[in-house]
N, C-alpha and C positions, 0 to 999 in steps of 0.2 A: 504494500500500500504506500510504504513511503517514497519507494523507486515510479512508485506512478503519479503521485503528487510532484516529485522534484523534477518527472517528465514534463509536464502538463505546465509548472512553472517555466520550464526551458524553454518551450514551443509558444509561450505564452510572452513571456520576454523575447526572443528570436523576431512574433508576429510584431509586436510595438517597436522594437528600431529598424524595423523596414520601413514600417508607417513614416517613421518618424524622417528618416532618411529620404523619402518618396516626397520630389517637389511638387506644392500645390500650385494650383490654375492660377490663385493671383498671383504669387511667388514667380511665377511663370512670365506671367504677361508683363510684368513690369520689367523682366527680365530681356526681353527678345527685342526689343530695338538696339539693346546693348551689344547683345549675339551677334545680330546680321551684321552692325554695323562693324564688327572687330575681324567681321568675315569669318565665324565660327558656325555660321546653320545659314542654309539657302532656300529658297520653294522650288519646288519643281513642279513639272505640269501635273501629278496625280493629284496635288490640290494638298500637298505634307510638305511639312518642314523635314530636311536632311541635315546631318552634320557634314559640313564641310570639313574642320578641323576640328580635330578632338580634345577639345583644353578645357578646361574651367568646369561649368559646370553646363555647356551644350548640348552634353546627351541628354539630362534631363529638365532641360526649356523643351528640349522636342517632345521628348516622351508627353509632357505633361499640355503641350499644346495638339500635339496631333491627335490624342485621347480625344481632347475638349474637341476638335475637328471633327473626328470620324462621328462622335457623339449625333452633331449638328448635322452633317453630311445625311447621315443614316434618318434620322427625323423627318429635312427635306425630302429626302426620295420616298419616303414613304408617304408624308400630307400628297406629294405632288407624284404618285403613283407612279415611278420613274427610277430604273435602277441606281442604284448608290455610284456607281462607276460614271456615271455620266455625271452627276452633280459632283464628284470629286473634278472630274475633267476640265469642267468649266470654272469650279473655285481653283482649282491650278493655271488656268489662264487668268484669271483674274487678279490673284495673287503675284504673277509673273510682270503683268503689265505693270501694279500699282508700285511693286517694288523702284526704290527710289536708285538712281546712278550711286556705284561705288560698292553694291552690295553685289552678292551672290547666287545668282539663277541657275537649274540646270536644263541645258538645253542640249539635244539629242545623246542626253546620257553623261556629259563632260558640263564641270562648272565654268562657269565665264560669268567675270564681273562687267553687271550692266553699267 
């Protein structure tokens, strides 16, 4: 009994500094104009953010942004009866065009700063 109570605490502790570790959405947001602009995460046309360069903390601005994307993505295509792949399609051009000069786009597969 007590090897299964200090299990239960292990797995229990283990679950909370993941959580704790795992960056939230606004943590996030306030975060990504910092990313692109340092050239650490790009858009590309599926309508996701990618890491460019892997430093800081870029893997998880995307992680926690392209979540909140697919989220929204997946919503639309359902109100508007329309598979998920195509409103990704169009939020990745979208996101391509508004990206500002200096930052990072990927286009036919390879990064290039717009």
């Amino acid at each position: 009994m007590k090897r299964l109570i200090q299990m239960f605490a292990l797995v229990l502790a283990f679950g909370i500094s993941v959580s704790v570790l795992a960056m939230g959405l606004d943590e996030a947001k306030q975060k990504l104009d910092s990313v692109k602009q340092q050239g650490l995460v790009g858009e590309t046309p599926t309508g996701y953010l990618e890491v460019v360069r892997a430093e800081g903390q870029a893997k998880e601005v995307v992680e926690a942004i392209n979540s909140a994307r697919r989220d929204e993505y997946k919503r639309i295509a359902e109100k508007h009866n329309i598979p998920v792949t195509q409103v990704e399609t169009v939020a990745g051009k979208k996101a391509i065009e508004k990206t500002p000069s200096g930052q990072y786009v990927q286009m036919g597969g390879k990064w290039v700063k717009k």
